[in-house]
C-alpha positions as CSV (number, residue, x, y, z in Angstrom):
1,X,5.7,-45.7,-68.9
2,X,2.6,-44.6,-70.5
3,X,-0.5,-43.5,-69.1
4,X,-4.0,-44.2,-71.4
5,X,-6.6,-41.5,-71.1
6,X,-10.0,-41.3,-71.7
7,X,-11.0,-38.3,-74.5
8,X,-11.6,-35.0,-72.2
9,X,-15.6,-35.1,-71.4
10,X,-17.3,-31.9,-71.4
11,X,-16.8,-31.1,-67.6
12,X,-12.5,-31.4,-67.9
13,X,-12.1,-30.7,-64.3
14,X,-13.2,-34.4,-63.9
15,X,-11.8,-36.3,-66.6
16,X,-10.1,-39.5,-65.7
17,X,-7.6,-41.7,-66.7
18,X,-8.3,-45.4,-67.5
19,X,-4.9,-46.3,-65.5
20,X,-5.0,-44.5,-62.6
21,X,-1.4,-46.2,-60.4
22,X,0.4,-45.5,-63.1
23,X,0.0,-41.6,-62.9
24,X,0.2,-41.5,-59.0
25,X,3.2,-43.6,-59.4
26,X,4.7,-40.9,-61.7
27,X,3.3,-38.6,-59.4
28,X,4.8,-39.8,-56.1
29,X,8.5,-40.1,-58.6
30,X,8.5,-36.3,-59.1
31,X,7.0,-35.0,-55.8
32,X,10.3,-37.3,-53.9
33,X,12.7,-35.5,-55.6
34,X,14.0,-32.2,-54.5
35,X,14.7,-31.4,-58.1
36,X,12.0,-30.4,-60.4
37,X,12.5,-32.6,-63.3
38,X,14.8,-34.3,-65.5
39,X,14.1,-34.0,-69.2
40,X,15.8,-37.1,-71.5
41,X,16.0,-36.3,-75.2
42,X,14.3,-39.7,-76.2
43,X,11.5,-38.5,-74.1
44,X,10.7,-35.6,-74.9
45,X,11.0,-36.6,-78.7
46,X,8.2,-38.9,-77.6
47,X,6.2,-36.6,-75.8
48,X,6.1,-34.1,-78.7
49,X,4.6,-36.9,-81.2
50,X,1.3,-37.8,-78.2
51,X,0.9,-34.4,-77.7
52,X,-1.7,-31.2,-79.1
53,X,-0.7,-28.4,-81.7
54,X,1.5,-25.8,-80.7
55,X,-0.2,-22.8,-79.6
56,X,2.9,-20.5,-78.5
57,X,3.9,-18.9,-81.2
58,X,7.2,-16.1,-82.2
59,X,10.2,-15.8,-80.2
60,X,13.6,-14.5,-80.0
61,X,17.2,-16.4,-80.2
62,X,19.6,-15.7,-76.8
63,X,23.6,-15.3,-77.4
64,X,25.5,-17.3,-75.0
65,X,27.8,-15.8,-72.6
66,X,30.8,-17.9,-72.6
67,X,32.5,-21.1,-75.2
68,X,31.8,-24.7,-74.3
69,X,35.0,-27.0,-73.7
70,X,35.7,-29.9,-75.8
71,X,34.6,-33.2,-74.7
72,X,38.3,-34.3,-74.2
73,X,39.1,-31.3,-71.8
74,X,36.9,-32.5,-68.7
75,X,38.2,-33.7,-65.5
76,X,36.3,-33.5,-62.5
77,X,35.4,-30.0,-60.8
78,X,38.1,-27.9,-60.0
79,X,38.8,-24.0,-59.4
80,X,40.4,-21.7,-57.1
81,X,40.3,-22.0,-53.3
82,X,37.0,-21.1,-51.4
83,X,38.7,-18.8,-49.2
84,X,37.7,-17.1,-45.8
85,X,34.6,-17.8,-44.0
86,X,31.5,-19.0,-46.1
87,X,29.3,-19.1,-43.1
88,X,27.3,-21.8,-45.3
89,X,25.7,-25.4,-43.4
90,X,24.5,-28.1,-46.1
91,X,21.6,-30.1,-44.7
92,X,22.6,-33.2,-46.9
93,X,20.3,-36.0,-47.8
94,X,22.6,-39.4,-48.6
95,X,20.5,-40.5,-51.9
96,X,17.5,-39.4,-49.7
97,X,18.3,-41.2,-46.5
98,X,20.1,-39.6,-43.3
99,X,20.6,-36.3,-43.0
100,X,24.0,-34.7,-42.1
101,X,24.1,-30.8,-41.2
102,X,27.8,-30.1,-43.0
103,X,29.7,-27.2,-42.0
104,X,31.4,-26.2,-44.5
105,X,34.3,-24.0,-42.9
106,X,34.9,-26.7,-40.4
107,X,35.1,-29.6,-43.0
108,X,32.9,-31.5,-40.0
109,X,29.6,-33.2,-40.4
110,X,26.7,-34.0,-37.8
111,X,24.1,-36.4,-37.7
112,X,20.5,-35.1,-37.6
113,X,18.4,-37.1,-34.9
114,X,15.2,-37.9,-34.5
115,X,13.9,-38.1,-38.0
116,X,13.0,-42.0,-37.5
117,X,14.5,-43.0,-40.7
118,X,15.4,-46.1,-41.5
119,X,18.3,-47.2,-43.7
120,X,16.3,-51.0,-44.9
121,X,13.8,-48.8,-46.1
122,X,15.5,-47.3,-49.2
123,X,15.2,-43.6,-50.2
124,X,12.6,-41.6,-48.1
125,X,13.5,-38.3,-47.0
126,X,12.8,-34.7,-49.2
127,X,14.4,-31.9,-48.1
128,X,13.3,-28.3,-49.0
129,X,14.4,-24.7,-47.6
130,X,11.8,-23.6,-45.5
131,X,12.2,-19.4,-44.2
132,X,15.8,-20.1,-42.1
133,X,15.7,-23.9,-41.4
134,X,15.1,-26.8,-43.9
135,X,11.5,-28.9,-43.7
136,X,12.2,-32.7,-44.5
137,X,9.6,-34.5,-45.7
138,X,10.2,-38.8,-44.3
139,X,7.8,-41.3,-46.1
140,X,7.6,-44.5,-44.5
141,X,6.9,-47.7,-46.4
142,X,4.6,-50.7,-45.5
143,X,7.7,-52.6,-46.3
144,X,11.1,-52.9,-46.9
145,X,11.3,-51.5,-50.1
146,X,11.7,-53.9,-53.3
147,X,12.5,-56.5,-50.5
148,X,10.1,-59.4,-48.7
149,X,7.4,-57.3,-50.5
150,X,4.2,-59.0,-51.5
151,X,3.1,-58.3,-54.9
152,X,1.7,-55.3,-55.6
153,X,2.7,-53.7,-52.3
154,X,6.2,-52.3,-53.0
155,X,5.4,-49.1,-54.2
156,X,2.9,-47.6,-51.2
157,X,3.6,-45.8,-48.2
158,X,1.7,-46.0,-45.1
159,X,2.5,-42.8,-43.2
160,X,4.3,-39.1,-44.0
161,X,6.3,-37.4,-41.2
162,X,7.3,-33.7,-41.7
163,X,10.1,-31.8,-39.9
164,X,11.6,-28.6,-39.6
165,X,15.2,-28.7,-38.7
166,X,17.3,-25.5,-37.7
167,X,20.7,-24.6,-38.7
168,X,22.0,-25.6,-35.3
169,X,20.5,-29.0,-35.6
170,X,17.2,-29.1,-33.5
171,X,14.5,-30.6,-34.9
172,X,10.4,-30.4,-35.0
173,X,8.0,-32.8,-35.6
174,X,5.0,-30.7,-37.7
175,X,2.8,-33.9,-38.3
176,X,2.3,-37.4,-39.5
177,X,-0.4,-38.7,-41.1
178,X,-1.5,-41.9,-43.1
179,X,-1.1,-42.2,-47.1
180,X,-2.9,-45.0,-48.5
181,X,-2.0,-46.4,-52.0
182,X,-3.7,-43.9,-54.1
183,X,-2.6,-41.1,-52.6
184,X,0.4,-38.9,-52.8
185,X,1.8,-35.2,-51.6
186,X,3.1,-31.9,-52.5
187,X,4.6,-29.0,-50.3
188,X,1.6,-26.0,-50.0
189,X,3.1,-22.6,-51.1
190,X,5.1,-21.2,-48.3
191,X,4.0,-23.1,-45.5
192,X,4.6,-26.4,-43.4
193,X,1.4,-27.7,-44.8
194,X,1.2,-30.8,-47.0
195,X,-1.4,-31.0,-49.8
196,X,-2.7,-34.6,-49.8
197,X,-4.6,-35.7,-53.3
198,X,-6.3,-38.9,-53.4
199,X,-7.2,-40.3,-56.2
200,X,-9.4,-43.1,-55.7
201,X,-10.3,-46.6,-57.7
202,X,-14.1,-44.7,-57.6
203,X,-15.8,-41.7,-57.0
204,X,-13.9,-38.0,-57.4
205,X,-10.1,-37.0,-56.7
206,X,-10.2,-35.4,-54.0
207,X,-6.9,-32.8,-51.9
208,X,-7.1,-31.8,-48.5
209,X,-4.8,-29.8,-46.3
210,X,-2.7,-31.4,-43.8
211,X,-2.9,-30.0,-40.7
212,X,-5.9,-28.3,-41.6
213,X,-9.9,-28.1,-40.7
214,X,-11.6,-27.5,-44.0
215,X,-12.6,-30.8,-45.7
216,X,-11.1,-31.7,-48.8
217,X,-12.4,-30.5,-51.8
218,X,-13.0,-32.0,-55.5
219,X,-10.0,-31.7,-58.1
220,X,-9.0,-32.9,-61.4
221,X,-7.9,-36.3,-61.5
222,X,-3.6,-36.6,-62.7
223,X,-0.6,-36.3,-61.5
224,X,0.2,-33.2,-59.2
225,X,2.9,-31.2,-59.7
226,X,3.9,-27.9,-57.7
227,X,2.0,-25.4,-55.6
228,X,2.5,-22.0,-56.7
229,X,1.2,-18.7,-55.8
230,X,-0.6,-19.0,-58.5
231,X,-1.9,-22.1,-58.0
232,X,-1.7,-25.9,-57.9
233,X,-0.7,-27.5,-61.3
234,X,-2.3,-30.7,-62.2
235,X,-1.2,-33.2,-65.5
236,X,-3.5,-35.4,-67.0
237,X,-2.4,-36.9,-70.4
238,X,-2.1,-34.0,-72.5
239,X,-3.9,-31.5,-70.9
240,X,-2.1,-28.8,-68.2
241,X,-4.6,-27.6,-65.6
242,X,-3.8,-24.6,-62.8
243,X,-6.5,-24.8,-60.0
244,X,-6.8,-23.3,-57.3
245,X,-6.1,-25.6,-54.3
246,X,-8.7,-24.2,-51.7
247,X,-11.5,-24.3,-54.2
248,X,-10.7,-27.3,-56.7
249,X,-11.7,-24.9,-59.7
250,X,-9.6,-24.8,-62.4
251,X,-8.3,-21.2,-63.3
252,X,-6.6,-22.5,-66.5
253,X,-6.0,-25.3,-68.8
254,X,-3.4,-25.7,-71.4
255,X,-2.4,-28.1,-74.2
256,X,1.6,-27.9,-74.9
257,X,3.4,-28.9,-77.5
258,X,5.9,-31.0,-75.2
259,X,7.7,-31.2,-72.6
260,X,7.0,-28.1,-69.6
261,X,8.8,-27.9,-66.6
262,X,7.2,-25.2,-64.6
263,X,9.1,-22.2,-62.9
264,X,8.2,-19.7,-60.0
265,X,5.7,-16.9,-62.0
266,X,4.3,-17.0,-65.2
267,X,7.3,-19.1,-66.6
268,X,8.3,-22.4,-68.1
269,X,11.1,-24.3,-69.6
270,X,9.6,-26.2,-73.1
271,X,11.6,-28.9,-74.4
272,X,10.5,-29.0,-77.9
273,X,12.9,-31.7,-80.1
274,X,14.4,-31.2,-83.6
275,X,16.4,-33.6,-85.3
276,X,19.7,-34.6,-83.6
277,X,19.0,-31.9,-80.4
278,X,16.4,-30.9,-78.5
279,X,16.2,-27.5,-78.3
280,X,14.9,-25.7,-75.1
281,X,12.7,-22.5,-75.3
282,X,11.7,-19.8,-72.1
283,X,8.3,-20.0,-72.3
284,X,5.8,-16.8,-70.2
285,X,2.5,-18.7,-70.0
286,X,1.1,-15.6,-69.3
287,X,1.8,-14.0,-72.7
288,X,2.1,-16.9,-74.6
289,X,5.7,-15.3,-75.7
290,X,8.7,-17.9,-76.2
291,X,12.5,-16.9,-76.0
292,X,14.3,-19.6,-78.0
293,X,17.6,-21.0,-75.9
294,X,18.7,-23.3,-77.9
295,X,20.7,-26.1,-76.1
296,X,23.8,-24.8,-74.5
297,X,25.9,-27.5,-73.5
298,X,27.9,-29.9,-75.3
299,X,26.3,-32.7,-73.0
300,X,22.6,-34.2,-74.5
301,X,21.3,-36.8,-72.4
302,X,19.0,-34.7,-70.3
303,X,18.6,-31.6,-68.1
304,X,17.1,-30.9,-64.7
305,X,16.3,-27.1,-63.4
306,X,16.9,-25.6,-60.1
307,X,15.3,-21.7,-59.5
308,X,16.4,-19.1,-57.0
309,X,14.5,-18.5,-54.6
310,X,14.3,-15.0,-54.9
311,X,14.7,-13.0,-58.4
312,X,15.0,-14.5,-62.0
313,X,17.5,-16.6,-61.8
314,X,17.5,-20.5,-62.5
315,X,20.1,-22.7,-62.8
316,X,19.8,-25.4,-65.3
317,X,21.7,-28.6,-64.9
318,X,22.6,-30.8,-68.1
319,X,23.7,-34.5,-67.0
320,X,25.3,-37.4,-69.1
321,X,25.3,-40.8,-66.8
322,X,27.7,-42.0,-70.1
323,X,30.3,-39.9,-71.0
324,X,33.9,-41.9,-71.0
325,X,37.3,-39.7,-70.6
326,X,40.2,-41.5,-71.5
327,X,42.3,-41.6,-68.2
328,X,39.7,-41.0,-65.9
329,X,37.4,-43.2,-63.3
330,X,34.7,-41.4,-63.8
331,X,32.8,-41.5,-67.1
332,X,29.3,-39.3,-65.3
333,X,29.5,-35.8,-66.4
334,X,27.6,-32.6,-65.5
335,X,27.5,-29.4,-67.0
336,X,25.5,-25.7,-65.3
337,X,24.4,-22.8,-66.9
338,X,22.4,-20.1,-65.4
339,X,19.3,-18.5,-67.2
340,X,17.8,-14.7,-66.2
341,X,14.3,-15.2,-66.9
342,X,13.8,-11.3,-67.4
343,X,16.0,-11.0,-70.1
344,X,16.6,-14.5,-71.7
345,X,20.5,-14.4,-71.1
346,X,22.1,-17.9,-70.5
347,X,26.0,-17.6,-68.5
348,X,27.9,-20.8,-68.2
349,X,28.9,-21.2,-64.6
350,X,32.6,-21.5,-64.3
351,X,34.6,-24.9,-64.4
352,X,31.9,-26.8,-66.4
353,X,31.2,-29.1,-68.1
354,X,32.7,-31.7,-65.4
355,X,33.5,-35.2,-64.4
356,X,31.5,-36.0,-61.3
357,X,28.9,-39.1,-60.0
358,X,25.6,-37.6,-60.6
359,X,23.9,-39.2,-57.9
360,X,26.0,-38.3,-54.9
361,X,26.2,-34.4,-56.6
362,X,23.5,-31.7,-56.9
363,X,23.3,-28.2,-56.3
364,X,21.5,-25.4,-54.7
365,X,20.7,-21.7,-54.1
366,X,21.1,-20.1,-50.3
367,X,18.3,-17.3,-49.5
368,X,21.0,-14.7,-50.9
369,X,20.6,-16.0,-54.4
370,X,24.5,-17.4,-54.2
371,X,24.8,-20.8,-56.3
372,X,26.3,-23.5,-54.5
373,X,27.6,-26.8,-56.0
374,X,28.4,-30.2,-54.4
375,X,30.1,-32.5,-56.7
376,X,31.7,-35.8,-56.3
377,X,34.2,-37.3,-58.6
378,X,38.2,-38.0,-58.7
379,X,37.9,-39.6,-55.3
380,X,37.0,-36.2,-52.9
381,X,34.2,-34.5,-52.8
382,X,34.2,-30.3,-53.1
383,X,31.8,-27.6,-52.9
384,X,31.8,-24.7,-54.6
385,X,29.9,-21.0,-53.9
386,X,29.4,-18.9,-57.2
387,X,27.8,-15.6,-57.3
388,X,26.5,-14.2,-60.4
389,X,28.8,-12.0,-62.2
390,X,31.9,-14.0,-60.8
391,X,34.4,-15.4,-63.6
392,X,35.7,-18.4,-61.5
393,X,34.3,-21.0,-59.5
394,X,35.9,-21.1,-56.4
395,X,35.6,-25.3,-54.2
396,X,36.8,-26.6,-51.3
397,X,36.5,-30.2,-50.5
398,X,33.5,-31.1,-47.5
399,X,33.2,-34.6,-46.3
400,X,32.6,-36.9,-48.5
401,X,29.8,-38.8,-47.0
402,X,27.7,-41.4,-49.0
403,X,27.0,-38.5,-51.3
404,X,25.0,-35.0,-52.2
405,X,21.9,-36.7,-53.5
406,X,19.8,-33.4,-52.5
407,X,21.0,-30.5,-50.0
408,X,19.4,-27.2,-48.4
409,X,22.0,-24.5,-48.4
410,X,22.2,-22.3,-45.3
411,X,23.6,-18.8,-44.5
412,X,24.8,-18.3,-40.8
C-alpha cells in the first residue's frame, strides 16, 4: 500500500498526507502487533528507491559467532531437555484472541476471564509486559470483522479496553474509552496510559492521554510508532519525526535512507538492499555511526526484532512462510540470532534455523533478560529458555493450544 504526500511545507510539524486512512490503517497494523515490525526484502527494496539520500555515513563489518546450517538440515526445533523448575507463566494470546496463563512446569493452561473478548470478532487483543503482570490491550470492533460489514466499516473500532493481569490470573480493568475511525493508539512509556492520536478528515492531528486531565495537544499528522523515553516517533512519508508527547513539539526530524525499525535508546535497525540481499546495518541515531551486520541467516524473506527489556540485547527473528523440506509437513521456517547493541556482536541462538508455523510461534524476553521461545511445528508444540552465553537450547513441550501468536513471559 502506498501513501501520497503532499511536499513538506515550511511548518513540517503540520504537514499532511493527501490519503489520510491509509496511514492510520498502517498505523493501527503495527500498533496491534506485539512485535515491532516485520521487514520483507521486496519492501524494503522499494522503500529505498521513494526515499531521501543517505545521511549516515562509515561503519564497521561484525564477525558472526557461530555457522549457519544448510537448508536441507532443518527439522523443527529440537534440543536438550528443559530440566528442573523454570518457574516461567506464558500469558499466551491465540493469534490475538483468548488469553491462556501457561505454566510451564506443570504442562497446564488456564483461561484468563473477564477480558470481554469475543471469538466472531477476529484478532483483538495486544499483550505487553507491564512491571510484574502483563497489560492487554482488547479493541472491539463495530462489527464482526470482514463479516456482515457494510462497506467502508470493516476496518474501525468503536471502543479500547485495557487490562492488567497478574501472574496468578486476576485481572484489572484500567479503562475503556471510544476510538472513532481516524483514530488509533500506542502504549505511553512505562505506564498503563494509552496515547490516543486522531487524525481527522480536517483541522490538526491531535494526541491525548488516556486516563488523563490535560487536553490533547497538536502533533504531526502520520503514522505513530513507539513511545520512548525519548519521545514519541511519528512517520509521515519520508520524513522521521521524534516529538515530545506532552508538548506536540518536534525534538527531531530525520530522512533515512530505508527501512528503520526503532530500538530502546539511541538505536535502530536500517534495512538498506543490495542486489540479491538486503543487508541490515546497527544504526546510533544519536551519532549518526552505522555498524554493518550484514544478513546472518540463510533464510531472506523477512525479519522481525524483539529487544530486552533491560540491557543491549535484541533478538532478531528471520521468517520464511515458503521454505519446503523434503519429508517434512511443515514448509514455514524461522531462524534467531541475538545482537549486543554495545558492541555490534551477532550469536546465533542454538537449534536454528527451524521448521515451525510462524503464526502460532513467537518469542520473548522475561524481566531477567532470559530468551524464551515458543514454536510450533512437527505436531507438538515446545518452549525453550536460552540464556546468553549458553551453547544449547534446551525445550520442553507446553500445550499446544490454537497457537503462540504473541506471549508475555513471567518469572515466579
Amino acid at each position: 500500500m502506498t501513501t501520497v504526500v503532499e511536499p513538506e511545507p515550511r511548518a513540517a510539524e503540520h504537514a499532511r498526507p493527501l490519503i489520510e486512512d491509509g496511514v492510520i490503517e498502517e498505523a493501527r497494523t503495527r500498533q496491534r502487533r506485539r512485535r515491532i515490525a516485520v521487514a520483507v526484502a521486496a519492501l524494503a527494496a522499494l522503500g529505498a528507491s521513494l526515499l531521501g539520500p543517505v545521511f549516515y555515513g562509515g561503519g564497521t563489518a561484525v564477525r558472526l559467532s557461530a555457522p549457519l546450517h544448510p537448508a536441507s538440515s532443518l527439522t523443527p526445533l529440537s534440543g536438550p531437555a528443559l530440566a528442573g523448575a523454570t518457574h516461567l507463566t506464558l500469558a499466551v494470546s491465540e493469534d490475538g484472541g483468548n488469553v491462556f496463563l501457561v505454566d510451564v512446569d506443570h504442562h497446564s493452561a488456564r483461561e484468563v476471564p473477564g477480558l470481554g473478548i469475543s471469538p466472531k470478532q477476529g484478532p483483538q487483543v495486544t499483550l505487553n509486559a507491564y512491571r510484574s503482570g502483563v497489560l492487554a490491550a482488547v479493541t472491539h470492533w463495530n462489527c464482526q470483522m470482514w463479516v456482515n460489514c457494510a462497506t467502508g466499516q470493516a476496518s474501525f473500532r468503536d471502543s479500547e479496553s485495557e487490562f492488567l493481569i497478574s501472574p496468578m490470573g486476576s485481572v484489572r480493568r484500567i479503562v475503556t474509552f471510544p476510538l472513532t475511525r481516524h483514530q488509533d493508539t500506542t502504549q505511553a512509556f512505562h505506564s498503563t496510559s494509552t496515547w490516543v492520536s486522531t487524525w481527522p478528515h480536517s483541522g490538526p492531528c491531535t494526541l491525548a492521554l488516556v486516563p488523563g486531565s490535560r487536553p490533547a495537544v497538536r502533533i504531526p499528522c502520520g503514522a505513530v510508532g513507539p513511545d520512548t523515553a525519548h519521545g514519541l516517533w511519528i512517520g509521515n512519508g519520508n520524513v522521521e519525526m521524534l516529538v515530545d508527547p506532552r508538548t506536540g513539539r518536534v525534538l527531531q526530524r530525520q530522512r533515512p535512507t530505508s527501512v528503520l525499525i526503532r530500538l530502546p535508546g539511541d538505536f535502530a535497525i536500517e534495512s538498506a538492499p543490495t542486489p540479491g540481499a538486503t543487508p541490515l546495518s546497527l544504526v546510533n541515531l544519536a551519532t549518526g555511526t552505522r555498524t554493518r551486520l550484514g544478513w546472518p541467516s540463510i533464510l531472506r524473506f523477512g525479519y522481525q526484532v524483539d529487544p530486552a527489556p533491560h540491557g543491549p540485547l535484541v533478538a532478531l527473528s528471520f521468517g520464511d512462510p515458503f521454505h519446503p523440506v523434503a519429508g517434512q509437513s511443515v514448509n514455514q521456517a524461522a531462524d534467531v540470532w541475538v545482537l549486543n547493541t554495545t558492541t555490534g556482536a551477532l550469536t546465533h541462538v542454538p537449534g536454528f534455523p527451524a521448521l515451525e508455523l510462524l503464526k502460532q510461534s513467537s518469542i520473548a524476553w522475561t524481566a531477567k533478560n532470559e530468551l524464551v521461545i515458543a514454536a510450533r511445528g512437527g505436531g507438538r508444540t515446545v518452549v525453550g529458555v536460552w540464556k546468553p552465553g549458553q551453547s544449547t537450547l534446551p525445550i520442553r513441550a507446553v500445550p499446544g493450544l490454537d497457537g503462540y501468536s504473541q506471549f508475555v513471559a513471567l518469572s515466579r
